[in-house]
C-alpha positions as CSV (number, residue, x, y, z in Angstrom):
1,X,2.5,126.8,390.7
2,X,-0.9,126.6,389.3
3,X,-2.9,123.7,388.9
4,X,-3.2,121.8,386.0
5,X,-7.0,120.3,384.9
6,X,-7.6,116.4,385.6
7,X,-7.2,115.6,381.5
8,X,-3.9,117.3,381.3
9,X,-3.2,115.7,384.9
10,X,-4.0,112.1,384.1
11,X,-3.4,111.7,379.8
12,X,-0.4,111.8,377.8
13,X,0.0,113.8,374.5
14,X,0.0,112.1,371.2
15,X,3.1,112.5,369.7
16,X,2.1,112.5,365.4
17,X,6.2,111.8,364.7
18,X,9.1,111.9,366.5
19,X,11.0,113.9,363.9
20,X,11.1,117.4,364.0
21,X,9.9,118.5,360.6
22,X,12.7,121.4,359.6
23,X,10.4,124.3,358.9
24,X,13.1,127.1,358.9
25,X,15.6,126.2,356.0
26,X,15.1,126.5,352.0
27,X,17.0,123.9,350.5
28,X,19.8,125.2,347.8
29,X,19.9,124.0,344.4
30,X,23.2,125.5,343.3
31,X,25.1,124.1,346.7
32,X,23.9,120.7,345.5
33,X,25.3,120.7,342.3
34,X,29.1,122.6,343.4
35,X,28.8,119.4,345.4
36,X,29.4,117.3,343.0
37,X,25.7,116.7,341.5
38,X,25.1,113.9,344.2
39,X,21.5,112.0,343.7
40,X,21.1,111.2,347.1
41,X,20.3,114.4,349.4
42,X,22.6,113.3,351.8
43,X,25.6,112.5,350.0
44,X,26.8,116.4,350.3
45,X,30.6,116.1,350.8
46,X,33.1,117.5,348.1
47,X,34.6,114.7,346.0
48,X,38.1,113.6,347.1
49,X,39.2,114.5,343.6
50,X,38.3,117.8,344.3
51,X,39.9,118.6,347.8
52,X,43.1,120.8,347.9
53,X,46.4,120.0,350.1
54,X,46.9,123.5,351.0
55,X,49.2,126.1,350.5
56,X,49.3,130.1,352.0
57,X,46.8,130.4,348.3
58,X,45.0,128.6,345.6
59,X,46.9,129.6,342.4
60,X,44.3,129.1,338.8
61,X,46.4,129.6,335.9
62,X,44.9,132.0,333.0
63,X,46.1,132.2,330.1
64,X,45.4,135.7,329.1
65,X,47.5,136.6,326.1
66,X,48.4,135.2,322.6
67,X,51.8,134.9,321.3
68,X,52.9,136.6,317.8
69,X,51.4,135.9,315.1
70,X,50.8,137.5,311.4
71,X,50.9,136.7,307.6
72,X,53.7,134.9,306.2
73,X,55.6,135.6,302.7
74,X,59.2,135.5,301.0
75,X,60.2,138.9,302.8
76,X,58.4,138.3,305.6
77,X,60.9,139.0,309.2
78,X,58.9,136.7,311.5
79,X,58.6,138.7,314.9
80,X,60.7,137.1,317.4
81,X,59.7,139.5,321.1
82,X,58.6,137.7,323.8
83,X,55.2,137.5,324.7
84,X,53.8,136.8,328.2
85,X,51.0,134.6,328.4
86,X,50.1,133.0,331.6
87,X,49.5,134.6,334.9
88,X,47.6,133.3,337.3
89,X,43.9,134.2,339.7
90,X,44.6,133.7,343.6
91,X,42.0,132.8,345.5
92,X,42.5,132.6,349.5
93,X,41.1,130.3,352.3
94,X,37.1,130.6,353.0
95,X,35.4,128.5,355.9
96,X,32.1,127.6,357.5
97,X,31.4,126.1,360.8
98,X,27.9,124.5,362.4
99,X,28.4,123.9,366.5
100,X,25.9,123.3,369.3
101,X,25.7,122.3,373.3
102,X,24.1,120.1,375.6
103,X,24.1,120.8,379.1
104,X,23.1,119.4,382.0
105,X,19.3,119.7,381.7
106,X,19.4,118.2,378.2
107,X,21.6,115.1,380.0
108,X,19.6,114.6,382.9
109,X,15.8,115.7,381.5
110,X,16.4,114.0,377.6
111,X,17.4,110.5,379.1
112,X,15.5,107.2,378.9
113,X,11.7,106.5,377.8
114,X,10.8,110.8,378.9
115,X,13.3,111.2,375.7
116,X,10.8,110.8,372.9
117,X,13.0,113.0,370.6
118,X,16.8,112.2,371.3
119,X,18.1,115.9,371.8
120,X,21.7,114.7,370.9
121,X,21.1,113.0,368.1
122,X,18.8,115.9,366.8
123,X,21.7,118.8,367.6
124,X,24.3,116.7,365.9
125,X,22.2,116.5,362.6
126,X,21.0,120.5,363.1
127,X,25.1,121.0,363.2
128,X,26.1,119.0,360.2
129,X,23.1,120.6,358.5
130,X,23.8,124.2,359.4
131,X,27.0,124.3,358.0
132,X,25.5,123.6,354.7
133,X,22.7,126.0,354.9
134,X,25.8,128.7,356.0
135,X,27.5,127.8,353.0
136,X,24.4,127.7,350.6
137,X,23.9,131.5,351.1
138,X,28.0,132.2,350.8
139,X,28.0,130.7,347.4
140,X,25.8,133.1,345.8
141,X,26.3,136.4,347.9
142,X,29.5,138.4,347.9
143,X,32.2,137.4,350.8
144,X,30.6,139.8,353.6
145,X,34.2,139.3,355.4
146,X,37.8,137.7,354.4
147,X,36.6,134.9,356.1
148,X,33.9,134.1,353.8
149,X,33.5,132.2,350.4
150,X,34.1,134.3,347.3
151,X,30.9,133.8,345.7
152,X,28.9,134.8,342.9
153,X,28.4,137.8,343.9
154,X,32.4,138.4,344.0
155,X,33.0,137.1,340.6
156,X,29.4,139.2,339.1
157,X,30.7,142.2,340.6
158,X,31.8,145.0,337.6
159,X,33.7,147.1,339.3
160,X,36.4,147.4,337.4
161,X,39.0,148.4,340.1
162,X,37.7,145.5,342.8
163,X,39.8,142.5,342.8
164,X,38.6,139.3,342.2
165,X,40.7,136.3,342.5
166,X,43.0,138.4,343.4
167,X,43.1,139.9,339.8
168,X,40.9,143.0,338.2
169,X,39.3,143.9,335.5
170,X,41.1,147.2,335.0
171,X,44.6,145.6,335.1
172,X,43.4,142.2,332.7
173,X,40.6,143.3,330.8
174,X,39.7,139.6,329.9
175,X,39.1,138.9,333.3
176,X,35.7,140.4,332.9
177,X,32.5,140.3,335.0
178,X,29.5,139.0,332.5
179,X,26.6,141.3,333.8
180,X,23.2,142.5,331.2
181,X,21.1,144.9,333.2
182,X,19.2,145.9,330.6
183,X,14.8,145.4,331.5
184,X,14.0,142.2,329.8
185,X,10.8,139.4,329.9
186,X,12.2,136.6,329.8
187,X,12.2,134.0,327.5
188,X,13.7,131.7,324.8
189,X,15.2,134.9,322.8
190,X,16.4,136.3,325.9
191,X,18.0,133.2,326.8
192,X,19.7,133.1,323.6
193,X,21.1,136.5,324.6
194,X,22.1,135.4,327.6
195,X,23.9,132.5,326.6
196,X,25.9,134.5,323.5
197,X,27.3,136.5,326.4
198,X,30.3,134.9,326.6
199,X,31.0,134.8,323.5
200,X,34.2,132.2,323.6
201,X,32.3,130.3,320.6
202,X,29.7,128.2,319.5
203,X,31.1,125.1,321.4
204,X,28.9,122.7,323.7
205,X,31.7,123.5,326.5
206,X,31.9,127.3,326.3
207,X,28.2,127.6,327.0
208,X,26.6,128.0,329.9
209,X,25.4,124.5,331.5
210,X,23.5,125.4,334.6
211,X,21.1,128.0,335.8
212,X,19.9,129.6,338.6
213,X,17.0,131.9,339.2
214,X,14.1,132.4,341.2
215,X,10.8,129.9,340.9
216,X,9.0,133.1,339.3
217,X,11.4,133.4,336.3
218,X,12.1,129.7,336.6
219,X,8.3,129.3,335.7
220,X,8.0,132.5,333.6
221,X,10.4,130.8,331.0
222,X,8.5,127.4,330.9
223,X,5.7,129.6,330.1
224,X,7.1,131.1,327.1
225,X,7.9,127.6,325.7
226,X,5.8,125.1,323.3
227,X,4.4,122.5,325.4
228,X,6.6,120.1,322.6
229,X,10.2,122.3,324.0
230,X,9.4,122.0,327.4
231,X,12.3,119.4,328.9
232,X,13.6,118.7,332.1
233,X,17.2,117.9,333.3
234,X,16.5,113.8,334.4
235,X,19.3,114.2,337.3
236,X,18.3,117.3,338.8
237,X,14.9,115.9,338.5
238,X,15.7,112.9,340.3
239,X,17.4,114.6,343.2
240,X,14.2,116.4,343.9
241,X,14.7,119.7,341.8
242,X,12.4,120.5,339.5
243,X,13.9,122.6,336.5
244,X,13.4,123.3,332.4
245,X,16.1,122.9,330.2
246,X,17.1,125.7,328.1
247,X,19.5,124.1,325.3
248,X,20.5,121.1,327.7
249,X,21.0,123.4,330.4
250,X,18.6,123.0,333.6
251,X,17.0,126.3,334.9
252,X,16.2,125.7,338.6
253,X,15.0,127.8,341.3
254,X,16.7,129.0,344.1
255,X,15.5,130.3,347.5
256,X,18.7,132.5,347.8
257,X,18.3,134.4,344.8
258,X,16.9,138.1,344.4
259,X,13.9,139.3,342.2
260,X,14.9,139.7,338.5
261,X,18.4,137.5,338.9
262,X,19.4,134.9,336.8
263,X,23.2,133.0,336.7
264,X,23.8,131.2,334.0
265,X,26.7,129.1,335.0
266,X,29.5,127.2,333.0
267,X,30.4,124.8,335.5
268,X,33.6,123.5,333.5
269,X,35.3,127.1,334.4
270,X,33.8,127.0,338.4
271,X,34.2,124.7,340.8
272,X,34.1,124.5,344.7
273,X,36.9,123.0,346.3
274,X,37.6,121.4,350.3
275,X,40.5,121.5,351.8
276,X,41.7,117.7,352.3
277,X,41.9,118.6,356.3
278,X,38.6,120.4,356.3
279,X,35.8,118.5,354.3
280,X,33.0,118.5,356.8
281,X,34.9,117.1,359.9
282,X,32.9,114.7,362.1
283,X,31.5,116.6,364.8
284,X,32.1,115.0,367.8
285,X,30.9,115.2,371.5
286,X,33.4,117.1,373.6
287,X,33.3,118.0,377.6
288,X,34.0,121.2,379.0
289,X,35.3,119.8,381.6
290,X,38.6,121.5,381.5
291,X,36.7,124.9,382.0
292,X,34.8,123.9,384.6
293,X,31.6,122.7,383.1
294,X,31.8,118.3,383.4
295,X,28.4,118.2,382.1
296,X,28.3,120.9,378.9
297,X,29.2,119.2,375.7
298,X,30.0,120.6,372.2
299,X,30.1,119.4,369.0
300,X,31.1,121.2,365.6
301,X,32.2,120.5,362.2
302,X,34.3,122.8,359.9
303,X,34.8,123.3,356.1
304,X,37.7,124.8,354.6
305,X,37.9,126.2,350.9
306,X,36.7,128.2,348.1
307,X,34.5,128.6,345.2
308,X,37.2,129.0,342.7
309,X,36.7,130.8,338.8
310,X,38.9,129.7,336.3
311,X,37.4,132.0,332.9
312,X,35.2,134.9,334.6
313,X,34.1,135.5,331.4
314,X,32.4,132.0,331.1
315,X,29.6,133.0,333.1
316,X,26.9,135.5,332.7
317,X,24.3,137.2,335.4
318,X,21.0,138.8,334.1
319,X,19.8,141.2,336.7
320,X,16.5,142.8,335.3
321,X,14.3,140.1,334.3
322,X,10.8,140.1,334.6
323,X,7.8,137.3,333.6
324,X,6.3,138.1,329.9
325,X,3.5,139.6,330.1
């Protein structure tokens, strides 16, 4: 071993904090808000109003069909064949786990005054935090196995013969993917576009309410606004996010998203749901003991559930956007 000079030998290191400044994950403004719109960063969990029981699926009912209907006069013969309405999306079980281990060396090394950063407090935090981070880039990507969250991806994709909530397009055509590829700056007539999309009516509900894009297009669209139109959503704004309104709806930016996308979201028709078992278990310190290892601990926690659609049509992806020049 070679020797270290008399500095190194005789001083200690000045420590400028003792915690470890996360320099790895983007935070993810669309997780936050599926999880229930909490203020406080922290306060991620779903809302117990929102957890699930179980069940082999998670059934949404649609309805997808009128029934008769027509003028009425003195010889009118009022049609009287039945008409089925209602059917029903499926959506199966998604998950997401965040584990880690201690061993020996972190026990025996990471103990008293030596510890200046407490390893196991730091890998329990890393775990809970993981999880979400896992889940943040489920939510917007397409399930990349059938153990994954259906996201956005999933429910933006148009082909017509893929299955999507375990119903497609080709068999219910109202069960259609919203996608405008068309190049575009983007803007507040573009917006407009966008949000006519759906094009369920002109009522507050059956809009789109929340946005998600990148910070370029985020910032591209204040741009285009009147200093006087510029506003800002007061809650996201609170809980750290900065975003621009685009008729009440707040446009935020986030790190997940790809170059030209924007989701414009109509959160009354999409909602993610926990399992009542599965809602971010406790992670706990467990010994391996059984297998032979006394002094290796691990520690997980598990989420169980979905991102579940219930009007595809209420929500609308832009993929070819560009700032205005």
């Amino acid at each position: 071993m070679a020797l270290i000079n008399e500095l190194n030998a005789t001083t200690e290191v000045y420590w400028l904090n003792t915690k470890p400044e996360d320099i790895l994950n983007a935070a993810s403004a669309l997780l936050w808000k599926l999880m229930g719109n909490a203020i406080a960063r922290d306060n991620w969990d779903v809302k117990p109003h929102e957890t699930v029981d179980g069940g082999s699926m998670v059934k949404v009912p649609i309805e997808y069909q009128n029934s008769n209907s027509g003028s009425y006069g003195a010889d009118t013969v009022i049609n009287q064949s039945k008409v089925n309405i209602i059917d029903a999306a499926r959506f199966r079980w998604a998950g997401a786990y965040g584990s880690n281990t201690i061993n020996l060396d972190d026990k025996v090394k990471n103990a008293g005054s030596a510890a200046i950063i407490d390893l196991t407090k730091q890998y329990m935090e890393s775990i809970i935090k993981s999880v979400r981070v896992n889940m943040a880039s489920q939510v917007i990507a397409a399930a990349a196995d059938a153990k994954s969250i259906n996201g956005l991806g999933d429910l933006f994709n148009t082909d017509t013969s893929v299955e999507y909530g375990s119903v497609a397009e080709a068999t219910l055509a109202t069960w259609k993917a919203n996608v405008i590829t068309t190049a575009e700056s983007i803007c507040f007539e573009t917006m407009q576009k966008i949000f006519r999309a759906p094009a369920m009516g002109d009522a507050r509900n059956m809009k789109p309410n929340f946005c998600c894009t990148t910070d370029v297009l985020r910032d591209a669209y204040e741009r285009s606004l009147h200093p006087q139109q510029r506003y800002a959503d007061a809650k996201a704004v609170e809980a750290g996010w900065d975003n621009i309104t685009h008729k009440g709806a707040p446009i935020v930016a986030d790190a997940g998203y790809a170059t030209g996308v924007l989701d414009a979201l109509n959160l009354n028709f999409l909602e993610l749901r926990s399992h009542a078992d599965y809602n971010f278990i406790t992670p706990k310190w467990v010994s391996k003991e059984v297998l032979g290892q006394p002094d290796t601990m691990t520690a997980n926690t598990r989420w169980v559930g979905n991102l579940y659609c219930k009007s595809r049509r209420m929500h609308v992806r832009h993929t070819n956007l560009t700032e205005l020049v």
